[in-house]
VOFI-629487 format. One record per residue (C-alpha): x, y, z; residue in one letter; residue number from 1. Coordinates in steps of 0.02 Angstrom, whole numbers. Last residue first. Layout:
VOFI-629487
+--------+--------+--------+------+-----+
|      u |      v |      w | code | pos |
+--------+--------+--------+------+-----+
|      X |      Y |      Z |    a | NUM |
...
+--------+--------+--------+------+-----+
This chain:
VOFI-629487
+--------+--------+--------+------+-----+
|      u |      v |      w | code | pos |
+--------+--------+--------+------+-----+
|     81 |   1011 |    632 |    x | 318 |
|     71 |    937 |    457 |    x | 317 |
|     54 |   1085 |    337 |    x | 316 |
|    171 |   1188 |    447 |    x | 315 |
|    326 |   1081 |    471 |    x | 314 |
|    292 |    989 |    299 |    x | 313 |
|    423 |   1112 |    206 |    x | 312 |
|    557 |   1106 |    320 |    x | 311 |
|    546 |    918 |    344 |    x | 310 |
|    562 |    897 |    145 |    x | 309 |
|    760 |    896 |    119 |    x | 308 |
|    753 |    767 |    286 |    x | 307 |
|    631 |    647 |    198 |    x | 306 |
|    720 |    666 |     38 |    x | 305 |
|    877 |    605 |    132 |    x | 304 |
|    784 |    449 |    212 |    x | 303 |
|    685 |    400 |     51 |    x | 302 |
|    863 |    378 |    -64 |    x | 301 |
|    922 |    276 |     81 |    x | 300 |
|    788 |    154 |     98 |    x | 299 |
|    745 |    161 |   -109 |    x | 298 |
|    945 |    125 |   -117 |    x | 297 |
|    937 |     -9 |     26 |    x | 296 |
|    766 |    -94 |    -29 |    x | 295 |
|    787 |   -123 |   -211 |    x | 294 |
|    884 |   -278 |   -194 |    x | 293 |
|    752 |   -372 |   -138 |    x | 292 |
|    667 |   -380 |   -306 |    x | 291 |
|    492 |   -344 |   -319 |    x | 290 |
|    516 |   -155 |   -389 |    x | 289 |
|    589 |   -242 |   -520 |    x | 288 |
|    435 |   -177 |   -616 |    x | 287 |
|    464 |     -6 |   -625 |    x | 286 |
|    528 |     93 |   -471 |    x | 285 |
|    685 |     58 |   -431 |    x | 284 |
|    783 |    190 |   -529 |    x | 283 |
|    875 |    251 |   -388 |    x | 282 |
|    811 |    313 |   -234 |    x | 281 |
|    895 |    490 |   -243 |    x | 280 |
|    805 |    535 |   -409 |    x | 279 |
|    659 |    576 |   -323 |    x | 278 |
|    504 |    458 |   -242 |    x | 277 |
|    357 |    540 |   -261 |    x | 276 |
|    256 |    659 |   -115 |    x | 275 |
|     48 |    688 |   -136 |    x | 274 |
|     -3 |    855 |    -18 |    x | 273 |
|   -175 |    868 |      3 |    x | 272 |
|   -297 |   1016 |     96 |    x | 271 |
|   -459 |    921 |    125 |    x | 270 |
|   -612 |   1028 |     81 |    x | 269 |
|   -715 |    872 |    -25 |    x | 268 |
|   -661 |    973 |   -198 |    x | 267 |
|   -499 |    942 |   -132 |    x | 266 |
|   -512 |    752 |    -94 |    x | 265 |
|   -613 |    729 |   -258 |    x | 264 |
|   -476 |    805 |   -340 |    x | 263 |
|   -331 |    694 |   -245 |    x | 262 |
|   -431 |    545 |   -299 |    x | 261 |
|   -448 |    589 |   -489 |    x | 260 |
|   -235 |    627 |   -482 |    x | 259 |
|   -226 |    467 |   -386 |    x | 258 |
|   -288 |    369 |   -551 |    x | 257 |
|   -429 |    224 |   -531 |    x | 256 |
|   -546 |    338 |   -608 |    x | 255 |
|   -627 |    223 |   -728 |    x | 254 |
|   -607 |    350 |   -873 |    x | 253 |
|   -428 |    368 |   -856 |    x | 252 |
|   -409 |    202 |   -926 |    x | 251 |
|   -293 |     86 |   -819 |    x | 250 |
|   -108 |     71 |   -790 |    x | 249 |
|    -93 |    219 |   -656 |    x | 248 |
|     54 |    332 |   -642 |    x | 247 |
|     20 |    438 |   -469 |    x | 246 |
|    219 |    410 |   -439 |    x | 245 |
|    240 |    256 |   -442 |    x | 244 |
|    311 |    262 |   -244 |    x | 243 |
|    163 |    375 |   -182 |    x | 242 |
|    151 |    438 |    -12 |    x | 241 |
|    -21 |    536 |     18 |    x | 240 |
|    -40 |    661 |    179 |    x | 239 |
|   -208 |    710 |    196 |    x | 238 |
|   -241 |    884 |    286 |    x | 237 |
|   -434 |    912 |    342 |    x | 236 |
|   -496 |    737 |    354 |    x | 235 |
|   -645 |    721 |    271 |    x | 234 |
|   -618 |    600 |    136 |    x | 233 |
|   -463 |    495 |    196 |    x | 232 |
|   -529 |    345 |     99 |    x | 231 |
|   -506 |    422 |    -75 |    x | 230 |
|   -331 |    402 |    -65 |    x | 229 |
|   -360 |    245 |   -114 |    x | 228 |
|   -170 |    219 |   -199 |    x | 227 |
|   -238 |    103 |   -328 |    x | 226 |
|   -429 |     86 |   -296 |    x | 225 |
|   -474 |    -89 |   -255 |    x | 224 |
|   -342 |   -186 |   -356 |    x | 223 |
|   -209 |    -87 |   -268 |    x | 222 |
|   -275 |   -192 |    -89 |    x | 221 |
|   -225 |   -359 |   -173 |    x | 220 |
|   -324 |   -503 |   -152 |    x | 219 |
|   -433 |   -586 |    -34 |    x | 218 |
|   -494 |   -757 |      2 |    x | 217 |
|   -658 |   -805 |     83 |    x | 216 |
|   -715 |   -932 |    204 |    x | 215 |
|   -621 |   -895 |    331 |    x | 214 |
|   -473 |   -789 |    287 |    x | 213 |
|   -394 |   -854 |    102 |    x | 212 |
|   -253 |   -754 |     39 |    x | 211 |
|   -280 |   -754 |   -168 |    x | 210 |
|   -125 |   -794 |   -259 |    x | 209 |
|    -91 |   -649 |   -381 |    x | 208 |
|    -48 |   -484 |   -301 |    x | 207 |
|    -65 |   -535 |   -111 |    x | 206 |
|    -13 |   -389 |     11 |    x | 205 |
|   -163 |   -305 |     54 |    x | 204 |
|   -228 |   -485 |    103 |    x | 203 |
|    -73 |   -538 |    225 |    x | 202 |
|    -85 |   -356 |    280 |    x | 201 |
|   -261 |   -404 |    340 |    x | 200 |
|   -206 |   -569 |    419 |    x | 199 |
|    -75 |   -508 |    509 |    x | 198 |
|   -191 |   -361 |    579 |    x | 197 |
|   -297 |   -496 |    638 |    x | 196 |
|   -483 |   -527 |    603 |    x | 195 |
|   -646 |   -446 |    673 |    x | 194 |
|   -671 |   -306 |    557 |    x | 193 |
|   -692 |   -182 |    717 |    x | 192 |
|   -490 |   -146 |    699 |    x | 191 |
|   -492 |   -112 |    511 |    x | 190 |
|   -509 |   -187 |    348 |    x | 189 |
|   -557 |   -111 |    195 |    x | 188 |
|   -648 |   -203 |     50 |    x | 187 |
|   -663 |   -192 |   -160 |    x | 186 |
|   -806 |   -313 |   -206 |    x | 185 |
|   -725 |   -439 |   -352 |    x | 184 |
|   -852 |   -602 |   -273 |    x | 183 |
|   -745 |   -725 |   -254 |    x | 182 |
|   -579 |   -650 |   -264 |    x | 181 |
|   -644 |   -505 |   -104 |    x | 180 |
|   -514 |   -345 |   -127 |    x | 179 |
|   -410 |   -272 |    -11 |    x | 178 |
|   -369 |   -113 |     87 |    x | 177 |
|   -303 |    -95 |    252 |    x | 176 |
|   -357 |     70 |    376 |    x | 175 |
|   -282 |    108 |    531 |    x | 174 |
|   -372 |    230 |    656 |    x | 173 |
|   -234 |    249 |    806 |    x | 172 |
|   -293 |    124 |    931 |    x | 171 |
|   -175 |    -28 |    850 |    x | 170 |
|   -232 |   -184 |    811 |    x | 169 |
|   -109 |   -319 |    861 |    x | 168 |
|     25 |   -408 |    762 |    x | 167 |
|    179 |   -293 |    840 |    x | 166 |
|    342 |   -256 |    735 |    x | 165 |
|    260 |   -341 |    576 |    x | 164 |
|    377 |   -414 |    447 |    x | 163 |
|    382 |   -608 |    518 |    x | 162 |
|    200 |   -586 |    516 |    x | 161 |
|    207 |   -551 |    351 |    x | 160 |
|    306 |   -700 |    305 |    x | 159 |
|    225 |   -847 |    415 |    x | 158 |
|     64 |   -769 |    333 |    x | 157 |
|    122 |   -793 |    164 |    x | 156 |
|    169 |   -979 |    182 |    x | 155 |
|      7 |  -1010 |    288 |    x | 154 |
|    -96 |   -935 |    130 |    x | 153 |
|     30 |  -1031 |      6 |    x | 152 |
|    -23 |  -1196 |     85 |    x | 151 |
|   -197 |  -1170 |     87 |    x | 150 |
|   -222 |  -1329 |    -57 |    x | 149 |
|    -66 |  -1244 |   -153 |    x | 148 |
|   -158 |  -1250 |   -330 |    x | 147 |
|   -167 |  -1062 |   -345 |    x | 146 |
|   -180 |  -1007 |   -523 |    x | 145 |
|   -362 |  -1018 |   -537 |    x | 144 |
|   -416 |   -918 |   -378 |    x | 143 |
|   -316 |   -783 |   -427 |    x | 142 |
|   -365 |   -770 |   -603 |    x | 141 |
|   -547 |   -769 |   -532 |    x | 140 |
|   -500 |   -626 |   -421 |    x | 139 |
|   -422 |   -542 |   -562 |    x | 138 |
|   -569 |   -544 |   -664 |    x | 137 |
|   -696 |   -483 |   -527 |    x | 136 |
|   -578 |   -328 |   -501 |    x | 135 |
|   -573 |   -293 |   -677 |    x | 134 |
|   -740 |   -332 |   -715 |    x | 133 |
|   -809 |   -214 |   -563 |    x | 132 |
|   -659 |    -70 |   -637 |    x | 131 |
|   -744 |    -54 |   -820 |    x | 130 |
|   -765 |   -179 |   -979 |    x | 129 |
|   -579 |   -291 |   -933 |    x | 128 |
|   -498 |   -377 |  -1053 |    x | 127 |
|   -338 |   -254 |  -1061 |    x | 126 |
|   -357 |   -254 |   -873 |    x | 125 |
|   -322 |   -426 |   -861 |    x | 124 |
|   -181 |   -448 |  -1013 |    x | 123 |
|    -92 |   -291 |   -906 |    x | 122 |
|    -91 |   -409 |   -758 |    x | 121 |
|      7 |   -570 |   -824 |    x | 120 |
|    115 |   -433 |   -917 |    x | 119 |
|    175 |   -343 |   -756 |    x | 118 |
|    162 |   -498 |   -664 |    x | 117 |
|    315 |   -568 |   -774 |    x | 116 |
|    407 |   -414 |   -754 |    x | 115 |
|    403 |   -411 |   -587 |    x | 114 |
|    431 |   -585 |   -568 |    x | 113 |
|    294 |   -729 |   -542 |    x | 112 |
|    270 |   -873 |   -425 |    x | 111 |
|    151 |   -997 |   -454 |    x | 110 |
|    104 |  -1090 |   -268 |    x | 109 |
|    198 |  -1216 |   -182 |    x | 108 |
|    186 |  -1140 |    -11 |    x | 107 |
|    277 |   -989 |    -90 |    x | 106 |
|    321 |   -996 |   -275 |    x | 105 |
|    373 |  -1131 |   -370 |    x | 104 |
|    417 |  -1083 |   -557 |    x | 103 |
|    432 |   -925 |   -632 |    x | 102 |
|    543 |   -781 |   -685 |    x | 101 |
|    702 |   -827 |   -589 |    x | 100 |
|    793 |   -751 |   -462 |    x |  99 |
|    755 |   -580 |   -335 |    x |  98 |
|    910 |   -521 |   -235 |    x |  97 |
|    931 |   -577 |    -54 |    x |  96 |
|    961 |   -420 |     44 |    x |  95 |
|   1072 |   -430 |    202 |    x |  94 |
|    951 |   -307 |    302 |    x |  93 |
|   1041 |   -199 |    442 |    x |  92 |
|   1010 |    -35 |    308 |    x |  91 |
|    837 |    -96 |    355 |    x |  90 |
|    843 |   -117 |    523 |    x |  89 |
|    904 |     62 |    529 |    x |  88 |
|    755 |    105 |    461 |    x |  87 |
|    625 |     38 |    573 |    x |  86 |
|    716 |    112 |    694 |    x |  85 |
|    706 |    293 |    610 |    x |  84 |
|    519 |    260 |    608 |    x |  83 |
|    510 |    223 |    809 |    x |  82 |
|    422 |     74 |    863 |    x |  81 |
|    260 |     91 |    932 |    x |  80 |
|    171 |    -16 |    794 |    x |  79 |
|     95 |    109 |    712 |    x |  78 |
|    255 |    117 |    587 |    x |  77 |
|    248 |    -52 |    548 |    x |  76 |
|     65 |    -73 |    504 |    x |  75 |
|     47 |     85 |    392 |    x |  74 |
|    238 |      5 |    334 |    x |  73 |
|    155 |   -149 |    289 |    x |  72 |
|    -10 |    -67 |    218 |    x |  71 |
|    104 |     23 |     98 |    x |  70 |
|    152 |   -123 |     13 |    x |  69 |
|     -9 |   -160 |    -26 |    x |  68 |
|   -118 |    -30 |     25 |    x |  67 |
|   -106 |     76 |    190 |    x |  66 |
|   -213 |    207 |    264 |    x |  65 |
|   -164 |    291 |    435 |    x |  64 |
|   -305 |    416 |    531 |    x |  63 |
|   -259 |    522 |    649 |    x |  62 |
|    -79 |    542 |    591 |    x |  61 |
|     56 |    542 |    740 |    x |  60 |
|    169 |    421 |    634 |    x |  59 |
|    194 |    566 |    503 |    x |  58 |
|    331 |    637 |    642 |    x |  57 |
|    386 |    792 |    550 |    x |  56 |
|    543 |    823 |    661 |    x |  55 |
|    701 |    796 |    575 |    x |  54 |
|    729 |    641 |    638 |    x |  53 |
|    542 |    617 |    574 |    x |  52 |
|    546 |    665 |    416 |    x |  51 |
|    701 |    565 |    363 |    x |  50 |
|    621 |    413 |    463 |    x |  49 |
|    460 |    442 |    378 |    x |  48 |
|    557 |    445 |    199 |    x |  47 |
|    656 |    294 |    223 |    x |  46 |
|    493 |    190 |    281 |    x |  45 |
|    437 |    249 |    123 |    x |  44 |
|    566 |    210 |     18 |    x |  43 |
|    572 |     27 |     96 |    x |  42 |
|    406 |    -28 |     86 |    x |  41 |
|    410 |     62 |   -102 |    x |  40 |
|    565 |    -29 |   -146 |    x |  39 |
|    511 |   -224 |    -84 |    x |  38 |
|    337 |   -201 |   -181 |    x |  37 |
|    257 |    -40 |   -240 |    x |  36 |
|     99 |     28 |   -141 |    x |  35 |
|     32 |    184 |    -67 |    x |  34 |
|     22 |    236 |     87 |    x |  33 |
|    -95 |    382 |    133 |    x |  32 |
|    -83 |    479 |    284 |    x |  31 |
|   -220 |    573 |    366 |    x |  30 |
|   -220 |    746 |    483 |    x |  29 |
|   -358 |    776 |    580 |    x |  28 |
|   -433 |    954 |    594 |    x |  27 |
|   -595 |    931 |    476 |    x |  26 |
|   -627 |    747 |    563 |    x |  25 |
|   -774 |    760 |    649 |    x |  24 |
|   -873 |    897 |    554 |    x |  23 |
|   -801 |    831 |    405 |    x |  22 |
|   -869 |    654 |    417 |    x |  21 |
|   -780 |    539 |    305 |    x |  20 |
|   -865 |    495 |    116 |    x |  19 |
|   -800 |    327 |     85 |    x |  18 |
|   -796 |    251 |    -90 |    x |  17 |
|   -795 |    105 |   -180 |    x |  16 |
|   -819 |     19 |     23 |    x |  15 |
|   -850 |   -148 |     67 |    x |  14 |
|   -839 |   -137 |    266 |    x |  13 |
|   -741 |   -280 |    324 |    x |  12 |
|   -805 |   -423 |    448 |    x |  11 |
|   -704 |   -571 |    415 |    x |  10 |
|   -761 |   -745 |    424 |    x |   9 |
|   -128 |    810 |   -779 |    x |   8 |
|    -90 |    852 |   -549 |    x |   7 |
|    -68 |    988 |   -471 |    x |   6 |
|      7 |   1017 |   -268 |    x |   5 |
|    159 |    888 |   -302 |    x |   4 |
|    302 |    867 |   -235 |    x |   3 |
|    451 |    785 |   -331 |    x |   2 |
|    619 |    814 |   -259 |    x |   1 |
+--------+--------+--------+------+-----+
């Protein structure tokens, strides 16, 4: 069990940062859902299942904030089905394990591994001067490597649809992160944006081929501000589900870490509670974290931690 109290056209809001009113919000409760491909969707949907068969419903959260993968299961579990469902259609799942390195990709775009993204993106932020050049760098990298004429947009959209429960907005305050190619200015989508909820998981979602909506295209919501934790800022208790485990790939200094967000957070009056996957998931979260094949054990490994942690959350969340 790892958790942690210390740490070492569209209409979206472009947001660095968002402060939250605490007057309004000091008694809400927040959750934050991190990213991490096929295993982190997966653990995570485990883990809210666990919790809530146990009776620590995370679904009732005021305020729901998903990025990347995360922004799937913020999606999924808002969408009036049940968590533990939404786990037992994954255990259902006939997984179809990850192939190849490169080579044609969806709607004829590039298509990259884990591993292979892992060193496509490290050679960004290596060349990067702060987060704006980062952010503007990958957009542009984006934009270059997809040749798909729109194709790989509908692909993707086909797909996440496909994944979504219910493709409507819901009430509950859902937040979607994602970052503008053209221009490198970090975004957040919500239900006043003005597009669908397919289309702004679609966005979250897209690590290297921009997702175009209207005129612009969007890439992925980590790009913005990795787990963006920062966005529950003034709620009173902020739940944060993190499949990497806080680990962040750029300099410290830029303050793209969760640690830096949970701070802030804290120093802001929120109470915070961050929870990492434990040894019960497997060792699925690296950069296979792609690959299909990850979902059962992160599923499974998520489900039981869920229920070891119910006890513990039964005060700090209700």
């Amino acid at each position: 069990m790892n958790l942690s109290r210390q740490f070492n056209s569209a209409r979206p809001f472009n947001s660095e940062t968002t402060s939250g009113d605490v007057s309004e919000h000091h008694s809400h409760r927040a959750l934050v859902l991190a990213g991490a491909g096929a295993a982190g969707n997966a653990w995570q949907l485990g883990l809210i299942a666990g919790l809530c068969d146990a009776g620590v419903d995370l679904a009732e959260a005021e305020l729901v904030i998903g990025t990347s993968a995360g922004s799937t299961v913020a999606a999924q579990i808002t969408s009036g089905i049940r968590p533990p469902d939404l786990y037992a259609a994954i255990l259902a799942e006939a997984p179809a394990p990850q192939t190849g390195n490169a080579g044609a990709g969806r709607g004829g775009a590039p298509r990259l591994s884990g591993p292979a993204y892992m060193e496509w993106s490290e050679g960004i932020i290596a060349s990067a001067e702060d987060v704006s050049d980062m952010r503007r760098r990958f957009g542009a990298a984006a934009l270059e490597m997809d040749t798909s004429n729109g194709a790989s947009g509908v692909r993707w959209r086909d797909i996440v649809a496909a994944r979504l429960p219910n493709h409507q907005w819901p009430q509950q305050r859902v937040l979607i992160t994602a970052v503008n190619a053209r221009t490198g200015e970090p975004v957040v989508f919500d239900r006043e944006s003005g597009i669908d909820l397919v289309d702004a998981v679609a966005a979250s979602t897209s690590p290297m081929t921009p997702y175009p909506i209207g005129e612009d295209a969007y890439i992925n919501g980590a790009y913005r501000r990795s787990s963006n934790a920062d966005l529950a800022a003034g709620y009173g208790r902020v739940l944060v589900l993190e499949p990497f485990g806080g680990r962040s790939r750029q300099p410290l200094e830029w303050g793209m870490d969760l640690a830096t967000q949970v701070d802030e957070l804290r120093a802001g009056g929120s109470r915070v509670e961050t929870v990492f996957p434990d040894a019960g998931a497997g060792d699925v979260f690296n950069a296979n974290a792609l690959d299909p094949s990850t979902r059962l054990p992160a599923a499974r490994g998520g489900y039981d931690q869920g229920m070891t942690l119910a006890e513990q959350f039964t005060e700090f969340w209700r």
